[in-house]
C-alpha positions as CSV (number, residue, x, y, z in Angstrom):
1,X,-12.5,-34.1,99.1
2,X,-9.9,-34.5,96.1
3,X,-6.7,-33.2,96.9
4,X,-5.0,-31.0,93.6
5,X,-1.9,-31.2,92.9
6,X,0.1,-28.1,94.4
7,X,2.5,-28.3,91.3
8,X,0.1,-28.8,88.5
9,X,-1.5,-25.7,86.9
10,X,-5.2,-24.9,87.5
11,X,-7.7,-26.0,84.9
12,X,-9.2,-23.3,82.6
13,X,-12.9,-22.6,81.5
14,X,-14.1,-25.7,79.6
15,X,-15.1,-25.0,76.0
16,X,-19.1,-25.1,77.0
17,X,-18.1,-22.3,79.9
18,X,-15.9,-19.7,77.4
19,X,-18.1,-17.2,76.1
20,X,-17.2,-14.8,72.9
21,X,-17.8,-11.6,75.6
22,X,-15.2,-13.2,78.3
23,X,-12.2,-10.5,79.1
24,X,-9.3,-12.8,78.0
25,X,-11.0,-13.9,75.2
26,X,-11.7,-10.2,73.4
27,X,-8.2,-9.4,74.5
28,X,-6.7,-12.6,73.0
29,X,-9.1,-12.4,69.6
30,X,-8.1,-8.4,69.5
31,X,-4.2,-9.2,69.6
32,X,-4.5,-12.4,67.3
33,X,-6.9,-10.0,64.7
34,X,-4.8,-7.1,64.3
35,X,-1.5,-9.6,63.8
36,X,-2.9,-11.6,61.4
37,X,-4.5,-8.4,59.1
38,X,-1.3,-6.3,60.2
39,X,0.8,-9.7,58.1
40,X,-2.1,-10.6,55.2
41,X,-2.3,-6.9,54.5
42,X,0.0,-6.9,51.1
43,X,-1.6,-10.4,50.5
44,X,-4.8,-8.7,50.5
45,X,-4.3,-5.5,49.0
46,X,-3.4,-7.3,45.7
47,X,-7.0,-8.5,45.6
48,X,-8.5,-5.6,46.1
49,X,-10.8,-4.7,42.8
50,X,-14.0,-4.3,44.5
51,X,-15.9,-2.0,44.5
52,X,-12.8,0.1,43.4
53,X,-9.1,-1.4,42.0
54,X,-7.6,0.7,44.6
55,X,-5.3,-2.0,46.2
56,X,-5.9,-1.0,50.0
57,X,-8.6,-3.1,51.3
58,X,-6.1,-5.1,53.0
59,X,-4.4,-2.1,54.5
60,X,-7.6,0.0,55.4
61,X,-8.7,-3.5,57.6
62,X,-5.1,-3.4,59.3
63,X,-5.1,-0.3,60.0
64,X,-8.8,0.1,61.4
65,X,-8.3,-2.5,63.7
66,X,-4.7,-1.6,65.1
67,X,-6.4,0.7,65.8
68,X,-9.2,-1.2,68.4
69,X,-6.1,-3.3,69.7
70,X,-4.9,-0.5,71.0
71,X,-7.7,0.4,72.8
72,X,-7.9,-2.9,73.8
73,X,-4.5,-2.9,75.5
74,X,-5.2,0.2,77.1
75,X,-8.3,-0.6,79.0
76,X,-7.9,-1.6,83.1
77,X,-7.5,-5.0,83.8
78,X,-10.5,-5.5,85.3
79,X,-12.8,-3.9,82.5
80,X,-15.3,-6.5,81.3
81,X,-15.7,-8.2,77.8
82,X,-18.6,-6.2,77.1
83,X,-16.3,-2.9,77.9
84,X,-13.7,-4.0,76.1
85,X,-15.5,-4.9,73.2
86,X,-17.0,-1.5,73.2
87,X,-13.5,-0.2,73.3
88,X,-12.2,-2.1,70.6
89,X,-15.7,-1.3,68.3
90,X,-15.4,2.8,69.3
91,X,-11.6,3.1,68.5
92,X,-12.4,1.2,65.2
93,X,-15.2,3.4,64.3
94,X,-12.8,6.6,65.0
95,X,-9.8,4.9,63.2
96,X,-11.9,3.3,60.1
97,X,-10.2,3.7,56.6
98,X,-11.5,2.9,53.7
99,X,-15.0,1.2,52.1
100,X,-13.6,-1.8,54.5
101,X,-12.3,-0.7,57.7
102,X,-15.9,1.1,58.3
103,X,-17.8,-1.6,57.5
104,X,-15.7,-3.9,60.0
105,X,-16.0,-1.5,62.5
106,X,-19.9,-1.5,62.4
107,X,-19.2,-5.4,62.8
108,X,-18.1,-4.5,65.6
109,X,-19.9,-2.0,67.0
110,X,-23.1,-4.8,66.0
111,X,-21.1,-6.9,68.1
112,X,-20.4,-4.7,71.1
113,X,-24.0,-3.9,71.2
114,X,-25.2,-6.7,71.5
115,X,-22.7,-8.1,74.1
116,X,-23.8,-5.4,75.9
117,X,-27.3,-6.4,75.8
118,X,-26.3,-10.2,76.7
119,X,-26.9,-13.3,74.7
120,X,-24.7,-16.3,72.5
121,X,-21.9,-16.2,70.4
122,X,-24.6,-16.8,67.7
123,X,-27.0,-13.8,68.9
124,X,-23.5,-11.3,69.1
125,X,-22.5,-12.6,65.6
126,X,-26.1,-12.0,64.1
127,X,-26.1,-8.3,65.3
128,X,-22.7,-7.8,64.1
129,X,-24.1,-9.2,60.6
130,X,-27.4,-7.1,60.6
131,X,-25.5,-3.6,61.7
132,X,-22.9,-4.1,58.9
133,X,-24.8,-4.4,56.5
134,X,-27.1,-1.8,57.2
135,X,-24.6,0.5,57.0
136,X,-24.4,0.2,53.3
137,X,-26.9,2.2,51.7
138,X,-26.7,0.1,48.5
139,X,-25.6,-3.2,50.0
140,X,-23.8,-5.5,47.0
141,X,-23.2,-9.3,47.3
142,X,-20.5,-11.4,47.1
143,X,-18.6,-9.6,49.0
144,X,-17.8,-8.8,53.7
145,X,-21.3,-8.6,54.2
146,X,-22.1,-11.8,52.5
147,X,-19.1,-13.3,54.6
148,X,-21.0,-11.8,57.4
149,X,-24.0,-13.4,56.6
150,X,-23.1,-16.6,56.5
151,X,-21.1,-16.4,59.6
152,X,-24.0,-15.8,61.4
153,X,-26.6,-18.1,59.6
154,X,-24.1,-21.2,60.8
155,X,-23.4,-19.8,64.2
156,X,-27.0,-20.4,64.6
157,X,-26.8,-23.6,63.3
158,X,-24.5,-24.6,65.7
159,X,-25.3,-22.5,68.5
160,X,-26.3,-25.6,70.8
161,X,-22.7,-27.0,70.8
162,X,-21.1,-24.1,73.0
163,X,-18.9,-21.2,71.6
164,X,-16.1,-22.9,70.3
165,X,-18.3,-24.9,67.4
166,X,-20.2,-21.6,67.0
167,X,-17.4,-19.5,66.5
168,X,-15.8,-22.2,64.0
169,X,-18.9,-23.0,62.3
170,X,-19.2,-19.0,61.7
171,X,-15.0,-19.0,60.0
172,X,-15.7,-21.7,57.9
173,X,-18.9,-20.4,56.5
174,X,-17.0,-17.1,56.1
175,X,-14.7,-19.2,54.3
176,X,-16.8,-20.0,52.1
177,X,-18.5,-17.4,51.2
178,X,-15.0,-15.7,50.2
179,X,-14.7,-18.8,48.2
180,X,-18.0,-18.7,46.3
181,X,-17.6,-14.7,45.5
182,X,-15.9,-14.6,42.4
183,X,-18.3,-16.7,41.3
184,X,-21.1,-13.4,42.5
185,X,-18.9,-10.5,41.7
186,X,-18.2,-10.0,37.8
187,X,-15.0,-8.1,38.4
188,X,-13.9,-10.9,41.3
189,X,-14.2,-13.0,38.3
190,X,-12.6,-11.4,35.0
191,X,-9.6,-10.8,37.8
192,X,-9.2,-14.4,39.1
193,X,-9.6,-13.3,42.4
194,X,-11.5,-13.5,45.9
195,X,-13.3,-10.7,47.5
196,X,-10.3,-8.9,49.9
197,X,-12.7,-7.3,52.3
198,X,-14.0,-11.1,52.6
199,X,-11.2,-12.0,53.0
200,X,-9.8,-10.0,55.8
201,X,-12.8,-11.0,57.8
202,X,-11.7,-14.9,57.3
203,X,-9.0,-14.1,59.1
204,X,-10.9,-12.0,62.1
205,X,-12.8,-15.1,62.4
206,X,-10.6,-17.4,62.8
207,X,-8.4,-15.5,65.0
208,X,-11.8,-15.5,66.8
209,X,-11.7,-19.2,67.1
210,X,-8.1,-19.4,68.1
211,X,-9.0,-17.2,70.9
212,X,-11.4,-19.0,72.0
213,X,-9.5,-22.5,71.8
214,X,-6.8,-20.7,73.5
215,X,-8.7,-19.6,76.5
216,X,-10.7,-22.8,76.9
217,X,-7.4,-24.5,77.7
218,X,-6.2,-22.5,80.2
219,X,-4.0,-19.4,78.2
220,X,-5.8,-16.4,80.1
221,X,-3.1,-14.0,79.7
222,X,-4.7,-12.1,77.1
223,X,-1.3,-12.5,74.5
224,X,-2.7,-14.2,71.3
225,X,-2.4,-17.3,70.5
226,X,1.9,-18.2,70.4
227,X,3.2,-18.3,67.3
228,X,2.5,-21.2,64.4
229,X,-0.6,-21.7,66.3
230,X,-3.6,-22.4,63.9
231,X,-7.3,-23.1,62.9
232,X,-8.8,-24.4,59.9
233,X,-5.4,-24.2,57.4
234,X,-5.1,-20.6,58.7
235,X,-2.1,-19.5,60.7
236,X,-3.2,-16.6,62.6
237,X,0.1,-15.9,63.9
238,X,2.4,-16.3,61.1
239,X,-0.7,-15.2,58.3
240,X,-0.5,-17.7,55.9
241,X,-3.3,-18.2,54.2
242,X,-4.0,-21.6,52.8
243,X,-7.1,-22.7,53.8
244,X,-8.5,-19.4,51.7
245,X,-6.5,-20.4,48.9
246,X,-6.8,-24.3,49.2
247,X,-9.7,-24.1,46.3
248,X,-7.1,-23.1,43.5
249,X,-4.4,-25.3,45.2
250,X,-6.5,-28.1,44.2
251,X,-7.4,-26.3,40.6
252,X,-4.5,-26.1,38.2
253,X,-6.2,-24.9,35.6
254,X,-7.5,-21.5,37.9
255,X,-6.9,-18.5,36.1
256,X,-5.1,-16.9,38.7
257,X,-4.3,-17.8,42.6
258,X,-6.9,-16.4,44.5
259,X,-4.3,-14.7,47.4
260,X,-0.5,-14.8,46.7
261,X,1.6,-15.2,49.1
262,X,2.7,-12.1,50.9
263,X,6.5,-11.6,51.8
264,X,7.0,-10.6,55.9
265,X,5.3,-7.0,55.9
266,X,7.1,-4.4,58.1
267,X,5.0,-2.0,60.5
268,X,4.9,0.8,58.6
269,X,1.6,1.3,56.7
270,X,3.1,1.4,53.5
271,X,5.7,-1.6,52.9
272,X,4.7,-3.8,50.3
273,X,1.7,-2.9,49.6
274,X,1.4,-4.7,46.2
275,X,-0.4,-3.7,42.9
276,X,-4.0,-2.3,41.7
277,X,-5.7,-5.5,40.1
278,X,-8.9,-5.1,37.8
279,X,-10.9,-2.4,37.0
280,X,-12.3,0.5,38.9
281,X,-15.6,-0.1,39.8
282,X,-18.1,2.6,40.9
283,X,-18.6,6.0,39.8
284,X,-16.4,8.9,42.8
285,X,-13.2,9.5,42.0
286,X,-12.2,11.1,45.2
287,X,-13.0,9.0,48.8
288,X,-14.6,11.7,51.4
289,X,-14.6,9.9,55.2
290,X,-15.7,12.4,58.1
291,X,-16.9,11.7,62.0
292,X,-20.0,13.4,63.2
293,X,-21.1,13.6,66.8
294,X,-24.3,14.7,67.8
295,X,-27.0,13.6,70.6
296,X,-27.9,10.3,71.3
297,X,-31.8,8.8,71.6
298,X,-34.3,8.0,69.3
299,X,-33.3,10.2,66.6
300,X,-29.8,8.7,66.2
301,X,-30.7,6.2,64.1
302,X,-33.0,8.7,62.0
303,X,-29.8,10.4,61.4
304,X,-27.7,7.7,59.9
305,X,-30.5,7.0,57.5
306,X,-30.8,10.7,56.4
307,X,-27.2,10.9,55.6
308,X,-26.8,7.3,54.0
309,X,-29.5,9.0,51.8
310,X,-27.8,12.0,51.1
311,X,-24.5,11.1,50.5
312,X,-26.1,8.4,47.9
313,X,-27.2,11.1,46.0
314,X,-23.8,12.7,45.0
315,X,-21.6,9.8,45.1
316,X,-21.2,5.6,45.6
317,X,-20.0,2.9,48.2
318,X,-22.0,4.9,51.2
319,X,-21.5,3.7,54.4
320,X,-22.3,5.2,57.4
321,X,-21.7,3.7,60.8
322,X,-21.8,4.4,64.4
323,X,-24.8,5.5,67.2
324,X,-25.0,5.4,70.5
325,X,-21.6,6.0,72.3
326,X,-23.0,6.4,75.6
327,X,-23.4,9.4,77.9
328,X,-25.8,11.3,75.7
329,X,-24.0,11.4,73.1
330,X,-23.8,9.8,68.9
331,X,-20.7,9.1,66.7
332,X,-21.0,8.0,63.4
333,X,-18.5,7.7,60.7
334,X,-19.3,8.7,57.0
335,X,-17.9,7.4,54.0
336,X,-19.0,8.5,50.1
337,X,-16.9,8.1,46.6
338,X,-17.8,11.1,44.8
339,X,-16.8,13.5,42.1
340,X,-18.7,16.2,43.7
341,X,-16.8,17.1,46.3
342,X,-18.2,20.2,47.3
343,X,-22.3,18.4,47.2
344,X,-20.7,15.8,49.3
345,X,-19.7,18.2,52.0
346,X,-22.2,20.3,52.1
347,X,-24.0,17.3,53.4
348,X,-21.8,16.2,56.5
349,X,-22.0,20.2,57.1
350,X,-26.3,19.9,57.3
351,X,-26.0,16.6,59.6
352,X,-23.6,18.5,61.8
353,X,-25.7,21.8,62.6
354,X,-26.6,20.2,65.7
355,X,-23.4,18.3,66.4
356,X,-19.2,17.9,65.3
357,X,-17.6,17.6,62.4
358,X,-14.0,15.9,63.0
359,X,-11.2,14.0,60.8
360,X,-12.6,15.5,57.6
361,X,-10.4,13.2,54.7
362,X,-9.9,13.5,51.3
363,X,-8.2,11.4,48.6
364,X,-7.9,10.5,45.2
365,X,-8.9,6.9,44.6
366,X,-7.4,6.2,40.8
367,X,-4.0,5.3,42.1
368,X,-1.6,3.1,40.5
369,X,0.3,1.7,43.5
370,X,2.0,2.7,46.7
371,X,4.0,5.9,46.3
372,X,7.7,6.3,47.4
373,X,6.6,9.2,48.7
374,X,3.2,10.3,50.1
375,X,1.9,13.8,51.2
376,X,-0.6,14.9,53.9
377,X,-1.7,18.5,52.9
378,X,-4.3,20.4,55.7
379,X,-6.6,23.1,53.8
380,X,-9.6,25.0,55.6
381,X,-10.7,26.1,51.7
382,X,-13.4,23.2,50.6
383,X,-13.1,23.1,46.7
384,X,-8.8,23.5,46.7
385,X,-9.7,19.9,48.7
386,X,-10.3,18.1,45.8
387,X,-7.9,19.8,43.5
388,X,-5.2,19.2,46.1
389,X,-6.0,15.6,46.5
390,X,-5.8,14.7,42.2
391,X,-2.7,16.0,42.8
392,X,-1.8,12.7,45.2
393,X,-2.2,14.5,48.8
394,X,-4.3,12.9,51.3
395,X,-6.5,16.1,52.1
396,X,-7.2,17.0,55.8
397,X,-10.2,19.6,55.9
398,X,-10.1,22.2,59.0
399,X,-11.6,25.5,59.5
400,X,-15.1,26.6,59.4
401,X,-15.8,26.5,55.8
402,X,-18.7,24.6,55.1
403,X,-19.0,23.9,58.8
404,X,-17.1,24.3,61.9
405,X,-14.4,21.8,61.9
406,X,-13.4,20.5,65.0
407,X,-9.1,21.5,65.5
408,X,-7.2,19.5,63.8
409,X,-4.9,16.3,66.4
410,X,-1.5,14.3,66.2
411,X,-3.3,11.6,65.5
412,X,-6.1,12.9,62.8
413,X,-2.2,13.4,61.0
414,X,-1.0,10.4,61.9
415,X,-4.3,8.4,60.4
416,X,-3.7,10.4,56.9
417,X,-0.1,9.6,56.7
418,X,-0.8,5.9,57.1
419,X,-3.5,6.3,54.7
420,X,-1.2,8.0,52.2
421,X,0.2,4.0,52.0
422,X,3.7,5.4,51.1
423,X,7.2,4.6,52.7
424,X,7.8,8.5,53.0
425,X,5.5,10.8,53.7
426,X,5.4,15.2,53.9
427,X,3.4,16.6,56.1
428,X,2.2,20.2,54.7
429,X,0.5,23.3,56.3
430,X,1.4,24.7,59.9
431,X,-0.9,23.2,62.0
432,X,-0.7,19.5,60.5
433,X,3.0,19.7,60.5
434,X,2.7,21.0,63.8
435,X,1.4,17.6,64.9
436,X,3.1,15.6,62.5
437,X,5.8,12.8,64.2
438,X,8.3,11.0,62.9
439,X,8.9,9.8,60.1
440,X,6.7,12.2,58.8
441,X,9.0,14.8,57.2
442,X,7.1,18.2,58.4
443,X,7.4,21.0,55.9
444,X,5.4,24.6,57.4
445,X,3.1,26.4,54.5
446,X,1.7,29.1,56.0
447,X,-0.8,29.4,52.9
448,X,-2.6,27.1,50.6
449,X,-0.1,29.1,47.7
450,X,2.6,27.5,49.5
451,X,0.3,23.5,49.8
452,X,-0.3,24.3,45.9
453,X,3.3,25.1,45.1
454,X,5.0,22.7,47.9
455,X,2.5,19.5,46.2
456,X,3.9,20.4,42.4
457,X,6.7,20.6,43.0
458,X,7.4,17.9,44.4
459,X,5.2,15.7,41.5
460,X,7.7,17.1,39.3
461,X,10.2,14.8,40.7
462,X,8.6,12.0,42.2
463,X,5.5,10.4,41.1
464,X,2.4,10.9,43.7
465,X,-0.2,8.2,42.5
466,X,2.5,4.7,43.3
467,X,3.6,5.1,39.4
468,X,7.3,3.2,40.3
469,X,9.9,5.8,40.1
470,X,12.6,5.9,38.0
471,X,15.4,6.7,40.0
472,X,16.2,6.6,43.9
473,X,13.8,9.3,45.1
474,X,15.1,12.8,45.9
475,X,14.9,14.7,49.2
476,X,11.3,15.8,49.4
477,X,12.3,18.8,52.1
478,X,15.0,19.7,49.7
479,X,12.7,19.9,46.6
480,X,9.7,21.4,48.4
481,X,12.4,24.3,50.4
482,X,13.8,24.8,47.0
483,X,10.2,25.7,45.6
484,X,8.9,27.5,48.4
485,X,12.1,29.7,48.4
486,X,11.2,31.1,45.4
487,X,7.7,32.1,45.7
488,X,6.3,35.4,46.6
489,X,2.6,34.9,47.8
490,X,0.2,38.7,47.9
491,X,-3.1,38.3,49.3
492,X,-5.4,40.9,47.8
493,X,-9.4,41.1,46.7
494,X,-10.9,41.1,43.2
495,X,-10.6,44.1,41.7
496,X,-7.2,45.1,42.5
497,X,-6.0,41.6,41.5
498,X,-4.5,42.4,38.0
499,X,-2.4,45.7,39.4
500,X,-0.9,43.2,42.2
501,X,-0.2,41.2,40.1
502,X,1.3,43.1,37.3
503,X,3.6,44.8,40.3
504,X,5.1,41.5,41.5
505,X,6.0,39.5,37.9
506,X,8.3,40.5,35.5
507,X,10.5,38.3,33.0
508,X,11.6,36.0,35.3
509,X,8.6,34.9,36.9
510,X,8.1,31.2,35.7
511,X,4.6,30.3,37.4
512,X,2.1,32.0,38.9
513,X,-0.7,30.3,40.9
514,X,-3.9,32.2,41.4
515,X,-6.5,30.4,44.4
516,X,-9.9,32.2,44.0
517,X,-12.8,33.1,46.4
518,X,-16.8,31.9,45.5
519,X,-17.3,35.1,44.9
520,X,-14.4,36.4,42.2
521,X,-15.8,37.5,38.9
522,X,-16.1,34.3,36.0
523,X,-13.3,36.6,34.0
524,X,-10.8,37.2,36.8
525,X,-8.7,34.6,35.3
526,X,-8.6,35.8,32.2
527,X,-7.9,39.6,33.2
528,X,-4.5,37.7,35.2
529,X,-3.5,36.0,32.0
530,X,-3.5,39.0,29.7
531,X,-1.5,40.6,32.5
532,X,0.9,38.0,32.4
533,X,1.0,37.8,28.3
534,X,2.3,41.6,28.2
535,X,4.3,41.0,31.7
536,X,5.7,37.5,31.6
537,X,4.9,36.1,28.6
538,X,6.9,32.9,29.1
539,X,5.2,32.4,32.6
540,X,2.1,29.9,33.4
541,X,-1.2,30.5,35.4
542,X,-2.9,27.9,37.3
543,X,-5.9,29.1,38.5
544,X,-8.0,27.0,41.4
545,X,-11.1,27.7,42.9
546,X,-11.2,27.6,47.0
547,X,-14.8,27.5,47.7
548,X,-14.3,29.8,50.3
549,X,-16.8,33.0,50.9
550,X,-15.9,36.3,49.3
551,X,-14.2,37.7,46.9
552,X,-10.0,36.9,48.2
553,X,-7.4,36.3,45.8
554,X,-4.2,34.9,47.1
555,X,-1.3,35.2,44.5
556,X,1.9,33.1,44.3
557,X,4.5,33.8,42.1
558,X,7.5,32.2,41.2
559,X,10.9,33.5,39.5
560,X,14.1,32.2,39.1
561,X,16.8,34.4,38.1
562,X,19.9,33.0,36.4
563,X,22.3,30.9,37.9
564,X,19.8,29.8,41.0
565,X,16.8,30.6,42.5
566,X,15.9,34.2,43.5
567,X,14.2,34.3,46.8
568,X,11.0,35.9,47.2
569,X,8.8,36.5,50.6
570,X,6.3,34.2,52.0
């Protein structure tokens, strides 16, 4: 019998034994991922013209798989690969943002799956493949799911060699594929740049492979791979990203480089998030995500294809993702761009009648940059949504209007203020600030009056949609207290809308915001503004439509008297 060494450290796996699915492999890949998305992400966001110049691809694909790390890190120690790569795919699939982050997280869920079901690197990366892409009601190339493709077409290829070549094979035909996509894309190509979502999964890839490397030679502690450590040109750790960029290093005459490089990016969702590049492609102005759970089985699958189908027809960029979660039970994530917000909704309402409707998200996708400041603003009322989110609020939907919306969580408002992409963000309404934690600067509006009022102010002073300020920013509380301070809010019906409101203005009301039930009369509004015209002539109306049943009327008006503010009651 060989004696071993007593001092010498015990030999890992070989690279024929690691498997994609091994424990310390998905933990390493899951850590290495998230760090090298979490330090590419302003890199990547500058890309980011497909299919809309919203310059948060890179972000949305941080983001959704932080998200899976974390679950990652908090499974047992003993949970196997196939667990934890169910873990990482179900907190993804939660967490998504964005066009990209659900589409990765159907990747994943393609790849849990099929670990789950057992086979090669090559057979896991094929499912991942398939599921992503259909997820996308109207699939377009040149973009992740082509990256995807290819991955798994030359995992296949090499699928005789062991994991390690499959895994590599599958980044550098990822690799590729990024390369080749301006040359598939039109607006990749009149902007000089790569596709970001491909991109991002470059990196996931190769932080695959690094993972693997890593735990063929013996590092099984599940950390990542230490820093500097790299693959293919790539360093996973430290996020540079040459080998993606090595094409126009050896092209002078490129138009533009494909991925600048990105200074150190802080934590926080919203440092350095870079600059809208291109033109908007696709036809939704606002982005509506929402998760639905309902019963598992055969007709789980039925039900993802009758809402990819509905959603296409009010709005672009569908994706829906999820299934099977296990214990009877479905989840599925649904994304739409539309400018019929209320169509789209009504929708995710009909595929919930037999299930749950949770982390119901609005925003406004026509944004110039990352705002100084952003603003998370929870409404229950369905049509002041879309309203609230032109005006630059990420929009959190509760209450049972068009369906029951499951209670609002910390981290359902932690997931908008992220998404808000800002450096400083206000947390409005009184259950969202409830559960609002630092930094998120918590401001209570017991009303949507007070949302309405709270949002314009403060766009009066700060710009909402990443349009660089001016000046150092004010103090958001400051501003929004000021506002709220003087505003009077009546709820009343209808009909006895124009004496309420002739009772509470006079000369010194400035603004007065009327938010209307489905039911008020067509010529409400102008019954209010002829009150106003003998009243207050100098003041403004803004009326806004809530969607909500009946015939309500909540009024908010707003004075000022002179030398300050006069202070009216909430």
């Amino acid at each position: 019998m060989t004696e071993v060494d007593s001092g010498s450290r015990a030999a890992g796996p070989s690279p024929a034994q690691v498997r994609l699915e091994d424990p310390a492999v998905v933990r390493a890949w899951a850590a290495g991922a998230s760090a090298a998305l979490r330090r590419e992400r302003a890199a990547i966001d500058r890309v980011n013209v497909f299919p809309v110049a919203d310059a948060d691809t890179g972000t949305n694909l941080s983001l959704t798989l932080r998200e899976g790390e974390l679950a990652v890190r908090a499974a047992p120690e003993g949970a196997t690969g196939a667990q934890l790569l169910a873990a990482l795919a179900r907190a993804a699939l939660l967490g998504a943002r964005g066009n990209s982050g659900v589409i990765l997280s159907e990747w994943l869920r393609g790849l849990a799956v099929a670990a789950r079901r057992g086979g090669t690197a090559a057979d896991l990366l094929g499912h991942a493949a398939a599921s992503a892409r259909s997820a996308v009601e109207r699939p377009a190339e040149g973009t992740i799911l082509t990256a995807a493709d290819a991955a798994a077409t030359a995992a296949r290829s090499a699928q005789d060699g062991g994991t390690l070549p499959t895994v590599t094979a599958a980044a550098d035909a990822a690799r590729e594929a990024a390369r080749a996509s301006r040359d598939v894309l039109d607006a990749l190509r009149t902007a000089g740049v790569l596709d970001a979502g491909a991109l991002g999964l470059v990196l996931v890839l190769d932080a695959l492979v690094v993972a693997v490397r890593h735990v063929a030679v013996g590092d099984v502690t599940g950390a990542g791979p230490a820093d500097g450590a790299s693959v293919g040109g790539v360093s996973v750790v430290r996020g540079t990203m040459d080998a993606v960029t090595l094409d126009q290093l050896l092209d002078p005459a490129a138009a533009a480089p494909v991925v600048p490089v990105a200074e150190p990016a802080g934590e926080t969702a919203g440092e350095s998030a870079g600059e809208t590049v291109g033109e908007t492609v696709g036809h939704g102005a606002l982005e509506l995500m929402f998760v639905l759970g309902g019963p598992s089985g055969d007709a789980a699958d039925a039900v993802a294809d009758g809402l990819r189908a509905a959603l296409a027809e009010v709005g672009d960029s569908v994706v829906v993702v999820g299934g099977d979660a296990g214990a009877g039970a479905a989840v599925w994530q649904g994304h739409v761009h539309t400018d019929r917000l209320d169509q789209a909704l009504a929708v995710a309402a009909a595929a919930a009648r037999t299930g749950s409707l949770s982390q119901v998200h609005v925003r406004h996708l026509e944004a110039a940059g990352r705002p100084e400041w952003g603003v998370v603003a929870a409404t229950g009322a369905p049509a002041l949504a879309a309203e609230l989110a032109r005006a630059g609020a990420v929009v959190l939907l509760t209450g049972g209007v068009p369906a029951a919306v499951d209670p609002l969580t910390a981290d359902d408002v932690a997931r908008a203020a992220a998404s808000t992409g800002a450096r400083r963000v206000l947390v409005l309404g009184d259950e969202a600030a409830a559960l609002a934690v630092e930094p998120a600067v918590a401001v209570a509006a017991p009303t949507d009056v007070h949302a309405v009022v709270a949002l314009a102010a403060l766009g009066t002073v700060v710009p909402l949609d990443g349009t660089p300020a001016d000046a150092e920013p004010p103090d958001a509380r400051a501003v929004v207290a000021e506002a709220l301070a003087a505003l009077t809010v009546l709820a009343t019906r209808a009909e006895p809308a124009p004496d309420a409101l002739r009772a509470a203005c006079d000369g010194a009301t400035t603004v007065v915001t009327a938010l209307l039930g489905a039911d008020v009369p067509p010529d409400l509004p102008d019954a209010l503004a002829a009150v106003l015209a003998a009243h207050a002539p100098e003041a403004e109306l803004v009326a806004l439509p809530t969607g909500l049943p009946g015939d309500g009327v909540h009024l908010g008006v707003e004075r000022v008297v002179d030398g300050g503010t006069e202070e009216g009651t909430a």
